[in-house]
C-alpha positions in Angstrom: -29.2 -21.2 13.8 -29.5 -21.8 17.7 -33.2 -20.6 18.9 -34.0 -18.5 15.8 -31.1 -17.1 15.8 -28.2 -17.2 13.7 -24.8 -18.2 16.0 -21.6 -16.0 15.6 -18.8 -17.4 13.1 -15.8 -18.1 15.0 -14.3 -15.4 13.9 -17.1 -13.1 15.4 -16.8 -14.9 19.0 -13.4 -14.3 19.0 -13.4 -10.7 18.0 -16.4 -10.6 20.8 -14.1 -12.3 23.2 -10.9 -9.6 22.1 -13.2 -6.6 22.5 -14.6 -8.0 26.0 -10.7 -8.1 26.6 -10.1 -4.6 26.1 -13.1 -3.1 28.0 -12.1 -4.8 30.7 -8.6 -4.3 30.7 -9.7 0.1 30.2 -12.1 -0.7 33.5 -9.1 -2.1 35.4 -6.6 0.8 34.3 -9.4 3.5 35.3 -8.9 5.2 31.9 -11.7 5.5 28.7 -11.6 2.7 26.1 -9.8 4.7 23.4 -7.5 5.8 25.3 -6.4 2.5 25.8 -6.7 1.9 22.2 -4.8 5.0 21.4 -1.5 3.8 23.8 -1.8 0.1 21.9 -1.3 1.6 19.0 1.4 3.5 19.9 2.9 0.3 21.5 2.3 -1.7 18.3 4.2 1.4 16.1 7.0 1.4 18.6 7.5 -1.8 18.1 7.0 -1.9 14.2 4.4 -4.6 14.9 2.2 -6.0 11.9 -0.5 -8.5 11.2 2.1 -10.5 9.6 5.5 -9.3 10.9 8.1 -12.0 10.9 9.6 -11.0 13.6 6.4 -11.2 16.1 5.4 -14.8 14.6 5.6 -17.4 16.7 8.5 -20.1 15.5 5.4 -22.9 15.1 3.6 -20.3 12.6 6.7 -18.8 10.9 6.5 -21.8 7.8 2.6 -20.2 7.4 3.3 -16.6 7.3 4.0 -15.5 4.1 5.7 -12.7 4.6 8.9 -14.5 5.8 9.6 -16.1 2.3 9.4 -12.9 0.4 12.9 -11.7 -0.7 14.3 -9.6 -3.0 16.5 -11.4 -6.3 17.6 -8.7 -9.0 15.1 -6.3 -7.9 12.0 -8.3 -8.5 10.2 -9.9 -5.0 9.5 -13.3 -5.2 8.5 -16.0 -2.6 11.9 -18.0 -2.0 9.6 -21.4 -1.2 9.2 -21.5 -5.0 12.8 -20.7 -5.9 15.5 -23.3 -6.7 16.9 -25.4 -3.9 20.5 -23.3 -4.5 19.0 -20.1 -3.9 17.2 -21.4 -0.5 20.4 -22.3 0.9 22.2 -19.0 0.0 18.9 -17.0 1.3 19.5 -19.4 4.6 23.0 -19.1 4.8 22.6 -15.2 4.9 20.1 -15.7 7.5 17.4 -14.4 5.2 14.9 -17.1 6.0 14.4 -19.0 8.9 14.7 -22.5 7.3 15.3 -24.2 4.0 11.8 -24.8 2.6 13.0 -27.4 0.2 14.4 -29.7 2.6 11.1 -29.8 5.1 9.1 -32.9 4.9 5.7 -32.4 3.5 3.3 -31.7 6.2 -0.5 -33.5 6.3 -3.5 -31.2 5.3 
């Protein structure tokens, strides 16, 4: 608490800091809020964009998004950092995944 009053988690700054963002962004284009909410969406569909789309994850992220290491084997999905070595290299081979998981050194918590 800061002065009585209880501080923001980060995550409320930052969504505070995003939503600052977008006002001013709406004041600058000379058109209402949703409106501009409205056309990101749009962009975002277009662009088949997702919290956790592979394909908008920035390479230094891609080994933390877990949606890059589910795969389909015999019908059943399954999360390829867990699989045999042999079926990591096949799944990179194909171009399935971005790297062999296996093969990575262990990184520091």
């Amino acid at each position: 608490m800061v002065g009585g009053k209880r501080r923001p988690s980060g995550r409320g700054r930052i969504a505070r800091r995003i939503r600052r963002g977008l006002e001013s962004a709406s004041r600058s284009f000379g058109i209402a809020e949703s409106t501009g909410q409205n056309k990101s969406k749009d962009i975002r569909d277009a662009l088949r964009m997702g919290p956790l789309s592979p394909d908008w994850t920035l390479p230094s992220r891609l080994a933390d998004n877990p949606m890059v290491w589910m795969l389909q084997v015999n019908g059943l999905t399954i999360d390829i950092r867990h699989a045999p070595l042999e079926l990591q290299r096949v799944a990179y081979e194909k171009g399935l995944i971005p790297f062999i998981p296996a093969e990575q050194p262990e990184k520091p918590e």
